[in-house]
Backbone as a chain_set.jsonl record, in Angstrom:
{"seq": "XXXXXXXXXXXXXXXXXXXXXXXXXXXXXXXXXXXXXXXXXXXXXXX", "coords": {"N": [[13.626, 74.972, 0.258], [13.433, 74.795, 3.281], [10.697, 74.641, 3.334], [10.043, 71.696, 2.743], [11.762, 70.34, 4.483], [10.554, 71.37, 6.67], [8.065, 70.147, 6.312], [8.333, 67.447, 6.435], [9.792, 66.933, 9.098], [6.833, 67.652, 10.592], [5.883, 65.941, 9.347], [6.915, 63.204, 9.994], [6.781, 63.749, 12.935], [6.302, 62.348, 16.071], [3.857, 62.585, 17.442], [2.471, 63.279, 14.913], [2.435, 60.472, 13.809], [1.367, 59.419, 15.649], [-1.136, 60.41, 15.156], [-2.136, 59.371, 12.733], [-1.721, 56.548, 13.299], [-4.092, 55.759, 14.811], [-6.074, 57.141, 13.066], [-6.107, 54.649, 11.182], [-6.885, 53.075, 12.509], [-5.938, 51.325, 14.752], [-6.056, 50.523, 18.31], [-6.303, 53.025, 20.888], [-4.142, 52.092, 23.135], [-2.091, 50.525, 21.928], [-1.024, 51.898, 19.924], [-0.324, 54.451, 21.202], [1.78, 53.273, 22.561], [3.229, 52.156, 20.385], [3.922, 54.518, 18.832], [5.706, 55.828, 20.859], [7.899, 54.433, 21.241], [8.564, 54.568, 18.639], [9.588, 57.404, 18.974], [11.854, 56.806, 21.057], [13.802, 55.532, 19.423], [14.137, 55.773, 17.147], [13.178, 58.442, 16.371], [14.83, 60.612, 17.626], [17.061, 59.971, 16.567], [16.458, 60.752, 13.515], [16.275, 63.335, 13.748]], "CA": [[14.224, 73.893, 1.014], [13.022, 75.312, 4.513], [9.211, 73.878, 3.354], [10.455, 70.443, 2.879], [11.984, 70.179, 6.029], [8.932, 71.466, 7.913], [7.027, 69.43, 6.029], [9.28, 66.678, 6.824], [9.502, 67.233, 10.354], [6.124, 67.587, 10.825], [5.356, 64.065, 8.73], [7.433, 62.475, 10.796], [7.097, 63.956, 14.123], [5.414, 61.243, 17.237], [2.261, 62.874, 17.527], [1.175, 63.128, 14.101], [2.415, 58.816, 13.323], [-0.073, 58.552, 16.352], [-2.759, 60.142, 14.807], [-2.253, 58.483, 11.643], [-2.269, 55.16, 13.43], [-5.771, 56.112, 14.93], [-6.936, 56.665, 11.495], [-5.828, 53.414, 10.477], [-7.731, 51.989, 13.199], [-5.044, 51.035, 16.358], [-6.157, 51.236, 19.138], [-5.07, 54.057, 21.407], [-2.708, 52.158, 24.015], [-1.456, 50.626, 21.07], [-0.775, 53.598, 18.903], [0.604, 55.519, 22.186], [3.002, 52.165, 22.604], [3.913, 52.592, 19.168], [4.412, 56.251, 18.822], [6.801, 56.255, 22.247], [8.936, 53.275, 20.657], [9.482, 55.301, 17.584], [10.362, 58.836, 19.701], [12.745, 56.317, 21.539], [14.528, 54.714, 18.856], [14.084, 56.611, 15.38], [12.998, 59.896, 15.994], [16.097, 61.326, 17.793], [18.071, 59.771, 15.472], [16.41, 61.594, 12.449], [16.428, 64.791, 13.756]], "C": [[13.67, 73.854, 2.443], [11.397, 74.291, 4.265], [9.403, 72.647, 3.304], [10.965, 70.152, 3.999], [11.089, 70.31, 7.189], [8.246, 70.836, 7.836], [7.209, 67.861, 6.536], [8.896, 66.475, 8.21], [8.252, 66.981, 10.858], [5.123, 66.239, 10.209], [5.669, 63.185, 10.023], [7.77, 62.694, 12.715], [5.752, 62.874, 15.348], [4.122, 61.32, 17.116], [1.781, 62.531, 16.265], [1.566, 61.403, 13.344], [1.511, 58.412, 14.374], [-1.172, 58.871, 15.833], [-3.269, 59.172, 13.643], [-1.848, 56.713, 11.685], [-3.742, 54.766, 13.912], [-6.389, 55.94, 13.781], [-6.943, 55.377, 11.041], [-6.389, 52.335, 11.061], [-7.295, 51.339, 14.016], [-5.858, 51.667, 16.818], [-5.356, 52.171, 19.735], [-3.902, 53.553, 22.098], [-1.726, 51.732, 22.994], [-0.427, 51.229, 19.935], [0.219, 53.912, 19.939], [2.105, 54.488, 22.159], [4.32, 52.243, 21.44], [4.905, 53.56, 19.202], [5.537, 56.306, 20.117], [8.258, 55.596, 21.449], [9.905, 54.032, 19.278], [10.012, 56.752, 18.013], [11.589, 57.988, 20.263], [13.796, 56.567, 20.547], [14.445, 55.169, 17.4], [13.84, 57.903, 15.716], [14.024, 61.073, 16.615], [16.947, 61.186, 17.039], [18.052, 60.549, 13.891], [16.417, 63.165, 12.437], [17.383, 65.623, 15.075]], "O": [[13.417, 72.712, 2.827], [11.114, 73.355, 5.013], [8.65, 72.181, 4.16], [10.193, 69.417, 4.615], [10.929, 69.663, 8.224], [7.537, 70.547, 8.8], [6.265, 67.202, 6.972], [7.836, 65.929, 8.517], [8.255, 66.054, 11.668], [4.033, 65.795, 10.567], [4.888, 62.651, 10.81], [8.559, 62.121, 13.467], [4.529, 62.878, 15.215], [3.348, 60.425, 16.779], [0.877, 61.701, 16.162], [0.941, 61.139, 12.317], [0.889, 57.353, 14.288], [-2.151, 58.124, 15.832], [-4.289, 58.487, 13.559], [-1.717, 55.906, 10.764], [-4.4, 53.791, 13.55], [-7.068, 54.975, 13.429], [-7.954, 55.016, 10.438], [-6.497, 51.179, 10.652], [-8.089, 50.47, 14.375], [-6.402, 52.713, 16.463], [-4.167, 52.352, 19.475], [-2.811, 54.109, 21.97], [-0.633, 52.298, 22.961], [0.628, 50.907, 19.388], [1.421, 53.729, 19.742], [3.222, 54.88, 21.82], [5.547, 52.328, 21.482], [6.111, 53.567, 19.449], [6.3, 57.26, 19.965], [9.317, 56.166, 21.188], [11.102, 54.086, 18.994], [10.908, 57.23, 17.318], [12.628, 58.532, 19.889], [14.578, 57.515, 20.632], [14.969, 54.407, 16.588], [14.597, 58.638, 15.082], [14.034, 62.227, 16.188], [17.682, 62.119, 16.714], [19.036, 60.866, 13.224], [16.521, 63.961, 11.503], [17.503, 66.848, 15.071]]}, "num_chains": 1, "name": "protein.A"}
């Protein structure tokens, strides 16, 4: 259960939805814009 949660966690943690908007081809201020918006407003809330 502990590996799912890390794994979890670490899916869904700011940094790595910015890199994996990079990959996808956002630009960076974009991405960073992104990625802040979802630490705001979803990612306290899930964890």
């Amino acid at each position: 259960m502990r590996q799912i949660r890390n794994f979890m966690q670490h899916f869904f943690n700011p940094l790595h939805v910015y890199c994996r908007l990079q990959d996808l081809g956002v630009n960076a201020p974009t991405a960073q814009r992104m990625s802040r918006a979802y630490e705001r407003y979803l990612w306290r809330f899930i964890w």
